[in-house]
C-alpha positions in Angstrom: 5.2 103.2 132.4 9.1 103.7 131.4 10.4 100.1 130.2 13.9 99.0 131.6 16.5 99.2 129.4 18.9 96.1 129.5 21.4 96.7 127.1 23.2 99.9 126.0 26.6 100.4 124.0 28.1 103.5 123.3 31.8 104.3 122.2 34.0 106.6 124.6 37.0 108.2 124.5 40.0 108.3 126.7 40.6 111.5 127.9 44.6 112.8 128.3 44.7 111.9 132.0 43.5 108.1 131.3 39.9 109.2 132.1 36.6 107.9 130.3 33.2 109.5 131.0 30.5 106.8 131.3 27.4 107.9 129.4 24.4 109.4 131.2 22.4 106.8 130.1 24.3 103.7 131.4 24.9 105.7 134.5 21.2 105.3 134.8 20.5 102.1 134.0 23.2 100.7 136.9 22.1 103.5 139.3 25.6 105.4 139.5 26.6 108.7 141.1 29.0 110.7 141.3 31.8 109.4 143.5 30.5 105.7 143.3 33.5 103.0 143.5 33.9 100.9 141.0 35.9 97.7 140.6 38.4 97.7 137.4 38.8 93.9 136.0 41.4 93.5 133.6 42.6 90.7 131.4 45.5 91.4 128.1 43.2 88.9 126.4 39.6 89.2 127.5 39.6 93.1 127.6 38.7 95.5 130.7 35.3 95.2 132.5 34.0 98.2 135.3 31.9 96.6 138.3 30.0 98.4 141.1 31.5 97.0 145.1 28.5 95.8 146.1 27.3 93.6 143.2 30.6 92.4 142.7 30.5 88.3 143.3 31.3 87.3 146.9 34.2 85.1 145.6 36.0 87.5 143.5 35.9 90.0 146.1 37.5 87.8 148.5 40.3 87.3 146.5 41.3 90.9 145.8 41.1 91.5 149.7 43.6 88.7 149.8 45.8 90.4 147.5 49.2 91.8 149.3 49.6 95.6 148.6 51.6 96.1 145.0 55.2 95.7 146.1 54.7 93.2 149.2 54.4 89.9 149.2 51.8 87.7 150.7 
């Protein structure tokens, strides 16, 4: 029997048009495909975080579909 892995770290580089490649293995171990969303968090002091739609937290994903459009207010 294959044992879960729960933790994986890898370094990746960013490619010239802004694009990472997530390693084959964490693509396993979260179940991603090809042309899976994911949701980019972003803080200047906490770093940047990836997150699949569906497992994002109910909450949080209210608020971004809240969010006006990037040049309109709400």
């Amino acid at each position: 029997m294959k044992k879960e892995r729960k933790h994986f770290m890898a370094s990746v580089k960013l490619g010239p048009k802004g694009q990472i490649v997530i390693p084959k293995e964490a693509r396993e171990m979260f179940g991603l495909s090809s042309g899976d969303l994911l949701v980019l968090l972003a803080d200047s002091k906490r770093g940047i975080a990836l997150q699949t739609l569906d497992k994002l937290d109910p909450v949080l994903r209210s608020v971004f579909d809240g969010l006006a459009p990037e040049g309109e207010e709400a």
